[in-house]
Backbone of each chain as ProteinMPNN parsed JSONL, in Angstrom:
{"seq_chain_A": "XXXXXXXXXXXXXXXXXXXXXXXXXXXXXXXXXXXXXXXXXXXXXXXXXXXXXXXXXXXXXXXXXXXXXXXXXXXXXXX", "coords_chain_A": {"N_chain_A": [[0.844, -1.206, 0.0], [0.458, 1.899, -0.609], [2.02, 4.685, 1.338], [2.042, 8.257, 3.34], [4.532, 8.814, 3.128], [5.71, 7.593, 1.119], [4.485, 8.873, -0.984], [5.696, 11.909, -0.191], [8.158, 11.319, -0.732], [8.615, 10.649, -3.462], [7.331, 12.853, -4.465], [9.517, 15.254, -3.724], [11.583, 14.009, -4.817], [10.581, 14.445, -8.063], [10.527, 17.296, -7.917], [13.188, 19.234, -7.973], [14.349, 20.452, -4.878], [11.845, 20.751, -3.465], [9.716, 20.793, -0.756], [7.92, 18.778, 1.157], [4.747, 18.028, 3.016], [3.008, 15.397, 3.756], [-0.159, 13.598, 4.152], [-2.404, 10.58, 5.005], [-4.506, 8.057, 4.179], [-3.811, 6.013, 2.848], [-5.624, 5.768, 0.372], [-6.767, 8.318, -0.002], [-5.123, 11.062, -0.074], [-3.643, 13.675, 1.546], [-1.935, 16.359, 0.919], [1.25, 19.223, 1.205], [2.459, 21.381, -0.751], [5.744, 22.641, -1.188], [7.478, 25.112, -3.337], [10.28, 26.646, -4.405], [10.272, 26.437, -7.425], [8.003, 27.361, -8.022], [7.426, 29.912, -8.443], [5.91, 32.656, -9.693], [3.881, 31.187, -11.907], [1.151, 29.689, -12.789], [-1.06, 28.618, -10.657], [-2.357, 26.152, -11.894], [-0.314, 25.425, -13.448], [1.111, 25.057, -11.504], [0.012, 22.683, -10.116], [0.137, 20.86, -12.286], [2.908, 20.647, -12.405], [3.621, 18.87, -10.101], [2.093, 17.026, -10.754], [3.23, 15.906, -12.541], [5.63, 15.365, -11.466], [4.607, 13.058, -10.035], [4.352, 11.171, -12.426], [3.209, 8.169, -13.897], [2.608, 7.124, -11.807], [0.502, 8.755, -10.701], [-2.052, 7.146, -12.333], [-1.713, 4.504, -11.529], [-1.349, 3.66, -8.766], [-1.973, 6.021, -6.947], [-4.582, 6.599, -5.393], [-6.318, 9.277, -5.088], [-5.493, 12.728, -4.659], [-5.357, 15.257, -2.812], [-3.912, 18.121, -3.354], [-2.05, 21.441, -2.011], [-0.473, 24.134, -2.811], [2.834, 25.912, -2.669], [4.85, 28.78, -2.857], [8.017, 29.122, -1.222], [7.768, 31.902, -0.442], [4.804, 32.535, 0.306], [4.61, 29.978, 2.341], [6.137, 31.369, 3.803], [4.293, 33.093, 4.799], [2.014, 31.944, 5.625], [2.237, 30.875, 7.776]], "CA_chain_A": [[0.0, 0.0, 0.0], [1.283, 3.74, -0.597], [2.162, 5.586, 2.571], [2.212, 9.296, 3.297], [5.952, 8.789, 3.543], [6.227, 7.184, -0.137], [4.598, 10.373, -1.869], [6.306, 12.994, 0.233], [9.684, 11.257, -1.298], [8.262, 10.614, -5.148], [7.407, 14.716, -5.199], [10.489, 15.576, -3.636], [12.192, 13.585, -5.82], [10.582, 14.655, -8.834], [10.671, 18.365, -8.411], [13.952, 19.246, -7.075], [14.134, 21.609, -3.816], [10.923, 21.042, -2.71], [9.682, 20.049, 0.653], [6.156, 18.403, 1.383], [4.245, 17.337, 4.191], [1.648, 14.351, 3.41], [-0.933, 12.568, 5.376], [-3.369, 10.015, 4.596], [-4.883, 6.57, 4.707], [-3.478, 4.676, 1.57], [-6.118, 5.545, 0.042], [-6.857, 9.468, 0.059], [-3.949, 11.878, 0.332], [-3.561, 15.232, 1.768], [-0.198, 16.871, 0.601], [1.147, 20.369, 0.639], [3.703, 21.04, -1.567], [6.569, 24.024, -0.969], [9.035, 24.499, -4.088], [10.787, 27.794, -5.488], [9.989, 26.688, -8.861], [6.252, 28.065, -8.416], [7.012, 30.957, -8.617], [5.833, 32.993, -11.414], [3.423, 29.995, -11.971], [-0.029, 29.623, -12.442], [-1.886, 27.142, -10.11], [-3.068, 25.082, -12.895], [0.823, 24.854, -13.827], [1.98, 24.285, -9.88], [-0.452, 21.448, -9.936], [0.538, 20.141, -13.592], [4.643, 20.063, -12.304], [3.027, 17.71, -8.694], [1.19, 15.51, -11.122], [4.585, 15.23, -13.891], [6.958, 14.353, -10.625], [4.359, 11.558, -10.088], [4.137, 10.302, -13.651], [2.265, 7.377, -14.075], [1.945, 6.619, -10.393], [-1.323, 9.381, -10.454], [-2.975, 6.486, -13.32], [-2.554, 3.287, -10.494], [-0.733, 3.706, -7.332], [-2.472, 6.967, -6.16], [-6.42, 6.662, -5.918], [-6.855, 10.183, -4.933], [-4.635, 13.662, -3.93], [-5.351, 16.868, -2.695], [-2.703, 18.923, -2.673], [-1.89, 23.152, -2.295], [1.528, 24.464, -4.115], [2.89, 27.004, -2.272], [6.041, 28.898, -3.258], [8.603, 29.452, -0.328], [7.376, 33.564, 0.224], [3.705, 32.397, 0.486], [4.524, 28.951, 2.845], [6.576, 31.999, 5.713], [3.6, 34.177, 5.332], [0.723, 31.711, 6.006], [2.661, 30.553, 9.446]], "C_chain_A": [[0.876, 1.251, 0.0], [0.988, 3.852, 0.912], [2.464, 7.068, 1.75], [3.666, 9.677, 2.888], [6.453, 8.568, 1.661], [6.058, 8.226, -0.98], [5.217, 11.661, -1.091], [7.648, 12.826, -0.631], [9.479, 11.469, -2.596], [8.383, 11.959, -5.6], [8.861, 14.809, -4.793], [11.797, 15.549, -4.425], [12.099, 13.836, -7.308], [10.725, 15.813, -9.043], [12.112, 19.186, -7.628], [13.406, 20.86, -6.156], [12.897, 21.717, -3.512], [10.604, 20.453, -1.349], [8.331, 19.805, 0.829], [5.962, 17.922, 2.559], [3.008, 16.456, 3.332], [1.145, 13.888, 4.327], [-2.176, 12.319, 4.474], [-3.722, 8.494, 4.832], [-4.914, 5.439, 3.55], [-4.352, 4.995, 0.484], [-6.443, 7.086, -0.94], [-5.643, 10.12, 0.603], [-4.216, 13.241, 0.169], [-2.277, 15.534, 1.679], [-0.001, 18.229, 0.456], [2.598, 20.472, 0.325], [4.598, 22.516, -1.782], [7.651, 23.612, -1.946], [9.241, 26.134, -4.685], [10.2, 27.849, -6.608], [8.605, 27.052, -9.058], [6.362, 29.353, -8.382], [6.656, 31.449, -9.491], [4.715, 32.26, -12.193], [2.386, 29.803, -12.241], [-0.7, 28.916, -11.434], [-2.203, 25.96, -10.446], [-1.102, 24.657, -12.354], [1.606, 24.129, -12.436], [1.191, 22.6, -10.268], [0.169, 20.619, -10.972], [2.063, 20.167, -13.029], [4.043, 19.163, -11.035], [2.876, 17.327, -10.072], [2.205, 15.148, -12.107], [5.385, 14.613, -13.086], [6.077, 13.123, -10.753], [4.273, 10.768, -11.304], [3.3, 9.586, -13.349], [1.891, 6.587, -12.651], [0.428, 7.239, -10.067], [-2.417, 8.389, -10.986], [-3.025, 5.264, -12.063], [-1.615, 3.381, -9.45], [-1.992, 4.913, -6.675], [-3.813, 7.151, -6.735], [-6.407, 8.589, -5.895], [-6.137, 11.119, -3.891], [-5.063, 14.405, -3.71], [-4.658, 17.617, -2.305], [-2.935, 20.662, -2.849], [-0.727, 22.926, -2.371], [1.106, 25.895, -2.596], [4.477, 27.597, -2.313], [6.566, 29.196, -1.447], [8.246, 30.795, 0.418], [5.654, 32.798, 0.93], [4.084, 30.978, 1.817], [5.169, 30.249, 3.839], [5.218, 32.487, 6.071], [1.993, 33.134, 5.851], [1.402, 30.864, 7.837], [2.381, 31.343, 10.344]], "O_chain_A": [[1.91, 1.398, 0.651], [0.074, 3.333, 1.552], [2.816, 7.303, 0.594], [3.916, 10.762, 2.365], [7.318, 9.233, 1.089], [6.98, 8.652, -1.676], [5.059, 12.647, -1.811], [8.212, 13.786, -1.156], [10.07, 12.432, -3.086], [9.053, 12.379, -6.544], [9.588, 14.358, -5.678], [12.663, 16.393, -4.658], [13.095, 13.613, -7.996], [11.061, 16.054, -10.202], [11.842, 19.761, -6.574], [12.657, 21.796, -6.434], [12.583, 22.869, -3.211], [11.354, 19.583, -0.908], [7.557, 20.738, 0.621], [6.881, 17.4, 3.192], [2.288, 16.91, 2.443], [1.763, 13.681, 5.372], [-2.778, 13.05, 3.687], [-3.142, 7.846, 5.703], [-5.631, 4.457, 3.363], [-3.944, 4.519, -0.575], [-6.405, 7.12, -2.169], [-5.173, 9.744, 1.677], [-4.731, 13.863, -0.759], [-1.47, 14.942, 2.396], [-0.805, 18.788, -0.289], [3.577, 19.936, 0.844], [4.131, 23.409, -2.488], [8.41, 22.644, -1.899], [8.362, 26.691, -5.344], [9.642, 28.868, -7.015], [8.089, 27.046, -10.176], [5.325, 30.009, -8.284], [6.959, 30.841, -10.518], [4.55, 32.755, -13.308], [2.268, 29.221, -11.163], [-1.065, 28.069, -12.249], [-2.336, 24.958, -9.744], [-0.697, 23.975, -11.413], [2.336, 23.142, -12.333], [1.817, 21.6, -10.617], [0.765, 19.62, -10.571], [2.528, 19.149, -13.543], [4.238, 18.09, -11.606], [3.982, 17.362, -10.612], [2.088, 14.017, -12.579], [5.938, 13.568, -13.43], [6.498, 12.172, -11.412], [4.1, 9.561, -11.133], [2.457, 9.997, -12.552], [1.078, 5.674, -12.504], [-0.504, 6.679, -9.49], [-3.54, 8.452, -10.486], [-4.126, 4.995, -11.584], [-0.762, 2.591, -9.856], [-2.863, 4.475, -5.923], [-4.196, 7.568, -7.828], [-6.524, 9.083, -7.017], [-6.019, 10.815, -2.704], [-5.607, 14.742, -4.762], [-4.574, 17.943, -1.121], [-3.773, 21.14, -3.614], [-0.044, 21.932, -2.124], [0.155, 26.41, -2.008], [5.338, 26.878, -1.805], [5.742, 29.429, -0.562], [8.365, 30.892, 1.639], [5.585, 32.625, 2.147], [3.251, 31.348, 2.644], [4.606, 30.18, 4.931], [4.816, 32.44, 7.233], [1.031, 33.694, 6.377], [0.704, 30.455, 8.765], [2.692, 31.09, 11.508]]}, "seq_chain_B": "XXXXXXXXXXXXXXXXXXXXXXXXXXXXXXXXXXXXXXXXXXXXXXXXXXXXXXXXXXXXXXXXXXXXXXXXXXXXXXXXXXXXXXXXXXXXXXXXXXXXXXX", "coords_chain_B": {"N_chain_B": [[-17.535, 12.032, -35.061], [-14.167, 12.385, -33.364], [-13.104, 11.952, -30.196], [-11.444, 14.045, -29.224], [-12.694, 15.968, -30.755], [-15.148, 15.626, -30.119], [-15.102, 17.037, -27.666], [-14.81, 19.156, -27.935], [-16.381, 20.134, -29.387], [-18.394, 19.901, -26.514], [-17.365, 21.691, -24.866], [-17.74, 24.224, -26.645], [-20.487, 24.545, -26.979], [-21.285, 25.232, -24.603], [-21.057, 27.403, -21.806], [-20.204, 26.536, -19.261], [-19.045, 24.164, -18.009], [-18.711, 21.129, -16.369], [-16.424, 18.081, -16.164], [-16.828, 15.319, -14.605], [-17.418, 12.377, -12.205], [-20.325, 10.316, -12.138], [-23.528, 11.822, -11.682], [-24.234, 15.139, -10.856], [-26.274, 15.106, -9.212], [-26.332, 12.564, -8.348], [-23.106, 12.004, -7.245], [-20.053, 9.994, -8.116], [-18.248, 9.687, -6.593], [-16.304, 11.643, -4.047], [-14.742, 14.06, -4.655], [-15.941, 14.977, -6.881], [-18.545, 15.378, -6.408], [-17.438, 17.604, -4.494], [-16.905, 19.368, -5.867], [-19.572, 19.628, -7.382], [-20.967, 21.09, -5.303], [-19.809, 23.098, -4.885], [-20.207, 24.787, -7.088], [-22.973, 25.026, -7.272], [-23.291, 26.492, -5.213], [-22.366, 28.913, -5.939], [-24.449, 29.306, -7.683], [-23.712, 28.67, -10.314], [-24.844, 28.094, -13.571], [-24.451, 24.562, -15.207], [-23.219, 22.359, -17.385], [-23.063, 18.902, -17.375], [-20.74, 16.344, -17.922], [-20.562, 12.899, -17.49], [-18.032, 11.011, -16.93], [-17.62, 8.188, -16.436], [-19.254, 7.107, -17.479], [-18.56, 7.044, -20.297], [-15.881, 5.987, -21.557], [-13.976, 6.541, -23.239], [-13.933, 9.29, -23.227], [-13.256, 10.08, -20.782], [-10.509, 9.319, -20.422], [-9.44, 10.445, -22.795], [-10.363, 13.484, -22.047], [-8.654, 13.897, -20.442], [-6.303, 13.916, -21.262], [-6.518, 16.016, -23.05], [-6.573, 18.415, -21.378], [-3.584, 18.203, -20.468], [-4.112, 16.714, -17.243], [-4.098, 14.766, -14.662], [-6.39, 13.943, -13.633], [-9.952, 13.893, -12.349], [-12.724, 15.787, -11.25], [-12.989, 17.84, -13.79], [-13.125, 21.308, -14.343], [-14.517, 23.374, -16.563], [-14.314, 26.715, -17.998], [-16.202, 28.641, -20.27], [-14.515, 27.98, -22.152], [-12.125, 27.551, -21.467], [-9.878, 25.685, -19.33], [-9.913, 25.658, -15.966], [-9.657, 23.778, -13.889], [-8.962, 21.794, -11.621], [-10.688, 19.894, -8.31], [-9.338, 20.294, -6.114], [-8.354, 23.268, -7.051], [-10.619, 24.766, -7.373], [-11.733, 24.619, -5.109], [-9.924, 26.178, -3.979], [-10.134, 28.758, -5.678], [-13.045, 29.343, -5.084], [-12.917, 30.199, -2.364], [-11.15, 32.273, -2.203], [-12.612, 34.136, -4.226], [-12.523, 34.336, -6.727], [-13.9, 32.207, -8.159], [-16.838, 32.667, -8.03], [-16.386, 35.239, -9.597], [-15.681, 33.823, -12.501], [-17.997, 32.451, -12.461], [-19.63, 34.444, -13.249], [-18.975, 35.675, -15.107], [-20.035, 34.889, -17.105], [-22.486, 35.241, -17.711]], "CA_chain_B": [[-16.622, 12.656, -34.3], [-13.614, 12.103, -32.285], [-13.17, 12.607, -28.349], [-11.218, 15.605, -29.43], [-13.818, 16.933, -31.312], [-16.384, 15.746, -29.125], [-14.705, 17.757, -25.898], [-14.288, 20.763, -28.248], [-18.489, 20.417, -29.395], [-19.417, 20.255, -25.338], [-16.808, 23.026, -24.456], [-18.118, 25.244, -27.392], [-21.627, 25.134, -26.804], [-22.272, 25.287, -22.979], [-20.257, 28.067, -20.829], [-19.292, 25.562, -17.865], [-18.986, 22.218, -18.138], [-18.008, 20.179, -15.395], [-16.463, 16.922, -16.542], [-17.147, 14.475, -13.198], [-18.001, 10.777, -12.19], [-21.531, 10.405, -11.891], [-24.144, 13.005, -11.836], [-24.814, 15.984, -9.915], [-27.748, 14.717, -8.451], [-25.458, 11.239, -7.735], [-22.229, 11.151, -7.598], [-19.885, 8.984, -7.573], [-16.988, 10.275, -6.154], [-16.216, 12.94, -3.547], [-13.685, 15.138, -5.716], [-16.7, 15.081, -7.625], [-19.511, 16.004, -5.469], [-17.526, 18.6, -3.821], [-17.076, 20.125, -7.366], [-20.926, 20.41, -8.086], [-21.751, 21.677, -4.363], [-19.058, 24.635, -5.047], [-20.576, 25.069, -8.597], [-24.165, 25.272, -7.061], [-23.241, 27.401, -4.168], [-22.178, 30.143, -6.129], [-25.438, 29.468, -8.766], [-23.713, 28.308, -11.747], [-25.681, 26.826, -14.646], [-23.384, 24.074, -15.514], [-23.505, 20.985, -17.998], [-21.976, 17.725, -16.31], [-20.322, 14.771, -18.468], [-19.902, 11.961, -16.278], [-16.736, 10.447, -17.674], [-17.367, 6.991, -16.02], [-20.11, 6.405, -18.731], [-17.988, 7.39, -21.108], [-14.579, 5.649, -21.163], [-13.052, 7.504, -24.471], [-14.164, 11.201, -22.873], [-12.851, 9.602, -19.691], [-9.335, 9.128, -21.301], [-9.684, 12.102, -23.231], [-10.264, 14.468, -21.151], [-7.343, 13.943, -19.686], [-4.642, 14.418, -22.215], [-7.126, 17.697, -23.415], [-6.113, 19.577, -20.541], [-2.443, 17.529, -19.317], [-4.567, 16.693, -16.325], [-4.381, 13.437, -14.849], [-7.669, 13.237, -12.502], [-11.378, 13.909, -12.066], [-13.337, 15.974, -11.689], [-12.221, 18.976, -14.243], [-13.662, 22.14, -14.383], [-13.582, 24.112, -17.899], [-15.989, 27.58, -18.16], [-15.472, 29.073, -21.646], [-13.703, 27.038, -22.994], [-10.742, 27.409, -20.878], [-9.531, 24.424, -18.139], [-9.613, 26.311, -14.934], [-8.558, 23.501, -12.776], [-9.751, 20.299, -10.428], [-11.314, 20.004, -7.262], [-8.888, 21.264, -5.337], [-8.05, 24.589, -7.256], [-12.197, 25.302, -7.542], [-11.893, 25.323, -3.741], [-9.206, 27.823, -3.546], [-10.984, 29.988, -6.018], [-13.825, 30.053, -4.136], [-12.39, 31.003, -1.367], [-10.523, 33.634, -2.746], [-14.161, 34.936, -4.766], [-12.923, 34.194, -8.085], [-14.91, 30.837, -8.982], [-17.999, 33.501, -8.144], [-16.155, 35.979, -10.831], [-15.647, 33.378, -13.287], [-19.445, 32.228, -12.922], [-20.635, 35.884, -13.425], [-18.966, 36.214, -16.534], [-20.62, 33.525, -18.459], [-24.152, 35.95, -17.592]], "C_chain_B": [[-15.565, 12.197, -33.954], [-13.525, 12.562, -31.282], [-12.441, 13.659, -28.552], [-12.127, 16.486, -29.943], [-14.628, 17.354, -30.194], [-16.092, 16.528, -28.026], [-14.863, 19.766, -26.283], [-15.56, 21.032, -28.567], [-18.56, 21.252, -28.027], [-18.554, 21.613, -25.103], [-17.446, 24.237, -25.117], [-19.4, 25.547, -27.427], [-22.244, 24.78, -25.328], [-20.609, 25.964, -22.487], [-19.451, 27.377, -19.985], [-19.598, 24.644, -18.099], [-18.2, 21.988, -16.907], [-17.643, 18.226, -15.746], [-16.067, 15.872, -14.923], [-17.425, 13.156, -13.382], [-19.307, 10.967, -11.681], [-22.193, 11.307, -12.379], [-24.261, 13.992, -10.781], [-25.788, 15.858, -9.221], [-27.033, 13.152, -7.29], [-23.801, 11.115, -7.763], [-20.742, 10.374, -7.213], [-18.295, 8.648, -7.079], [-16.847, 11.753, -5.589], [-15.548, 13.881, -3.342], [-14.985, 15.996, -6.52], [-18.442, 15.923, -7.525], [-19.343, 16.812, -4.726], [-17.607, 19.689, -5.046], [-18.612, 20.543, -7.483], [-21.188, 21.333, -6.833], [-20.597, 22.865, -4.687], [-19.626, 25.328, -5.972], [-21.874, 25.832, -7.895], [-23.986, 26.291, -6.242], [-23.001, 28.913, -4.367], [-23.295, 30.526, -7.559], [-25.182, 29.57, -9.948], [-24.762, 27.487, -12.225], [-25.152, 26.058, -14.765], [-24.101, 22.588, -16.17], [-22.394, 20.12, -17.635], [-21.707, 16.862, -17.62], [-20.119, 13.769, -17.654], [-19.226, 10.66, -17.682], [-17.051, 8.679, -17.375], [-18.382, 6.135, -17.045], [-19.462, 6.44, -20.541], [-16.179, 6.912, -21.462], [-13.944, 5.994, -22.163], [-13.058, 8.917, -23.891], [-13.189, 10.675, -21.552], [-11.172, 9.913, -19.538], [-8.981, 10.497, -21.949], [-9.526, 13.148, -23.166], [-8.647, 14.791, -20.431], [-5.487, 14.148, -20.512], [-5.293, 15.528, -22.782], [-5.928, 18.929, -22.666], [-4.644, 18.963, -19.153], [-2.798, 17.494, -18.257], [-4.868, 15.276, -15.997], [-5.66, 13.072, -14.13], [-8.769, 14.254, -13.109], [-11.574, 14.393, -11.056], [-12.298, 17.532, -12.642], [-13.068, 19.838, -14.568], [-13.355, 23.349, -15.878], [-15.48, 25.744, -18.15], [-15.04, 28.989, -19.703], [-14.714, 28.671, -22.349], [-12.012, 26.924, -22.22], [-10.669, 26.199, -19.654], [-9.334, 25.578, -16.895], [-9.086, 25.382, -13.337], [-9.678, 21.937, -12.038], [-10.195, 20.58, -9.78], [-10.49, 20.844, -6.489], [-8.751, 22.912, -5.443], [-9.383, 24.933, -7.298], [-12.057, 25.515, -6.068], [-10.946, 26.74, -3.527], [-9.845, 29.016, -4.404], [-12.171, 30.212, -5.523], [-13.606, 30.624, -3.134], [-11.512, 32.177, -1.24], [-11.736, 34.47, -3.485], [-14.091, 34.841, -6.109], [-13.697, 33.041, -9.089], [-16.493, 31.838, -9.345], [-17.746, 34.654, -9.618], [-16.502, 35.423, -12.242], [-17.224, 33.141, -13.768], [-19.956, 33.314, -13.768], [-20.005, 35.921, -14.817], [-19.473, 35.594, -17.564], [-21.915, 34.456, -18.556], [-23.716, 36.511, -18.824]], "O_chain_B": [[-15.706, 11.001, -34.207], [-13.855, 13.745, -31.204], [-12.89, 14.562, -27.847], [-12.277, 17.647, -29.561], [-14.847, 18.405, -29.591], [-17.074, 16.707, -27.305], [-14.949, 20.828, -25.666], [-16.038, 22.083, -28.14], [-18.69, 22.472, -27.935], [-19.197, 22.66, -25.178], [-17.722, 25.215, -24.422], [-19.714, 26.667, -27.832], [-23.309, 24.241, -25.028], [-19.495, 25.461, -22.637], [-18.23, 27.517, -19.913], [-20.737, 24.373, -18.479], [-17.199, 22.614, -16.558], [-18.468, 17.327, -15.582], [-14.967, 15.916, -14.372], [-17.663, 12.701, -14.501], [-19.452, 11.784, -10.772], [-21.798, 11.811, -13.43], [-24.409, 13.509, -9.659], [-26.107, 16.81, -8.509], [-27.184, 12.865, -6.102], [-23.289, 10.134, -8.303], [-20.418, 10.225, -6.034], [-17.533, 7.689, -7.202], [-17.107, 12.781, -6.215], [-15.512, 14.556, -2.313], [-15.047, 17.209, -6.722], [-19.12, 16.656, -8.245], [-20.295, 17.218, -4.058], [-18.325, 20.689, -5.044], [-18.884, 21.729, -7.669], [-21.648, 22.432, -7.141], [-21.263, 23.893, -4.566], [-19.634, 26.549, -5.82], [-21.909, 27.063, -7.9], [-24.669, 27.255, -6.588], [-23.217, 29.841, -3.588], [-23.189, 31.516, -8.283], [-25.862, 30.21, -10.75], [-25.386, 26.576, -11.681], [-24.336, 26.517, -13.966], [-25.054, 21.938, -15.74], [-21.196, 20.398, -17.577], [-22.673, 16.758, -18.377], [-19.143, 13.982, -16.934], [-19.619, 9.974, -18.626], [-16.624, 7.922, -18.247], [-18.339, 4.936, -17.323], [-19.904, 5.959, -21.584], [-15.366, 7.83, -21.571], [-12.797, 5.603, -21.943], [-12.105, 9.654, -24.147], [-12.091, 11.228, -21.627], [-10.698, 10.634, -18.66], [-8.29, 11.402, -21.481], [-8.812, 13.862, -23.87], [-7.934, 15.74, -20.107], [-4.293, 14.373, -20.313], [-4.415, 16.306, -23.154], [-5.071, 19.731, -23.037], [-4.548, 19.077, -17.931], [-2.059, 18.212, -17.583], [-5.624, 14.583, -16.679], [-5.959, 11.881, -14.051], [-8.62, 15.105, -13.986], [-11.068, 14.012, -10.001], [-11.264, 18.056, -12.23], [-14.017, 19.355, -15.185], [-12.312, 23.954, -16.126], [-16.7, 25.74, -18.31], [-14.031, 29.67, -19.888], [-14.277, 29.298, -23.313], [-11.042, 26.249, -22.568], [-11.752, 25.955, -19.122], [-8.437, 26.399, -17.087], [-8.544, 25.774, -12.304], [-10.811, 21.47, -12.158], [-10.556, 21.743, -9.955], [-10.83, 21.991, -6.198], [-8.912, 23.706, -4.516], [-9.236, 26.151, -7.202], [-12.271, 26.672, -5.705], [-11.196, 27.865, -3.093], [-10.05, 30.114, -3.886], [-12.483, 31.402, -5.473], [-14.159, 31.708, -2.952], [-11.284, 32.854, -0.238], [-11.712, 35.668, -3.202], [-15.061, 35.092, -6.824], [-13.956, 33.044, -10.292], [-17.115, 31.829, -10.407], [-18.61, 34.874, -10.467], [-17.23, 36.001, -13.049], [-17.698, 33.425, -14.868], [-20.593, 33.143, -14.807], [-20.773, 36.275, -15.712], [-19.3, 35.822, -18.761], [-22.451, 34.391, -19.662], [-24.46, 37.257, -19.461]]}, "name": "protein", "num_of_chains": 2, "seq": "XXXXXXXXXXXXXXXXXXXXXXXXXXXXXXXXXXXXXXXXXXXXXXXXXXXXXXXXXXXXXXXXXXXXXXXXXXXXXXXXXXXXXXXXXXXXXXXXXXXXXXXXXXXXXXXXXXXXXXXXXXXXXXXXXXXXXXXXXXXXXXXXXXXXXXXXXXXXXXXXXXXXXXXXXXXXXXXXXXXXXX"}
């Protein structure tokens, strides 16, 4: 079964310099996803670079994500 | 037709489309059902596809708008985003903008 732990590494791994927190129940995943490269970015496009690190793990490993992008300025200021 | 066509028909003659599993009345997934209750809440009109009856639009859809999941939200012909980003624009007021401009 996927863990929270397995997609925190997959993004990390696919977009460099980012940092995520995940939680979920194998099944449903909550993820938020902090990377420089959003900046400048649309939303659509934050989400479309998350769903390219996972490649074809989004089609059968991962039933279902919900993640927020948030560039490094926006992840100090919502603390 | 083909499912390219066919995506570029429903897009071109109905403002919002919501492409979802199920129906708005049922459905069958709750990506999917939070999508219409955001839709409704701010009193869009909106025409649904439910992709799961449809396994070419299903498919389809999804290399349209490089988007790998369900439900997808498209008003004017543009892709504005999944479940999740429809929540943040509501909550920011622009899902309500976007509606209003289809009037």
């Amino acid at each position: 079964m996927v863990t929270p732990q397995d997609i925190k590494q997959w993004i990390e791994t696919g977009l460099d310099g980012s940092q995520v927190e995940c939680d979920g129940d194998g099944h449903h995943f909550n993820a938020v996803i902090v990377s420089p490269d959003f900046s400048g970015k649309s939303i659509i496009q934050q989400h479309q670079m998350v769903y390219s690190a996972l490649g074809d793990k989004m089609k059968a490993e991962i039933h279902a994500l919900s993640m927020r992008t948030l560039t490094p300025e926006q992840a100090a200021q919502g603390d | 037709m083909n499912t390219n066509e066919r995506i570029q028909d429903t897009l071109g003659s109905n403002a919002i489309v919501l492409y979802m599993k199920g129906s708005p009345q049922f459905p069958q997934c709750g990506f999917s059902g939070r999508a219409v209750q955001l839709l409704q809440s701010v009193g869009a009109k909106f025409e649904s596809v439910d992709v799961l009856a449809d396994p070419d639009i299903r498919e389809g859809i999804k290399q349209f708008s490089n988007w790998p999941t369900i439900p997808q939200l498209y008003i004017k012909g543009e892709f504005v985003g999944g479940s999740d980003i429809m929540v943040e624009l509501y909550e920011n007021g622009e899902l309500q903008k976007l509606v209003e401009s289809t009037n």
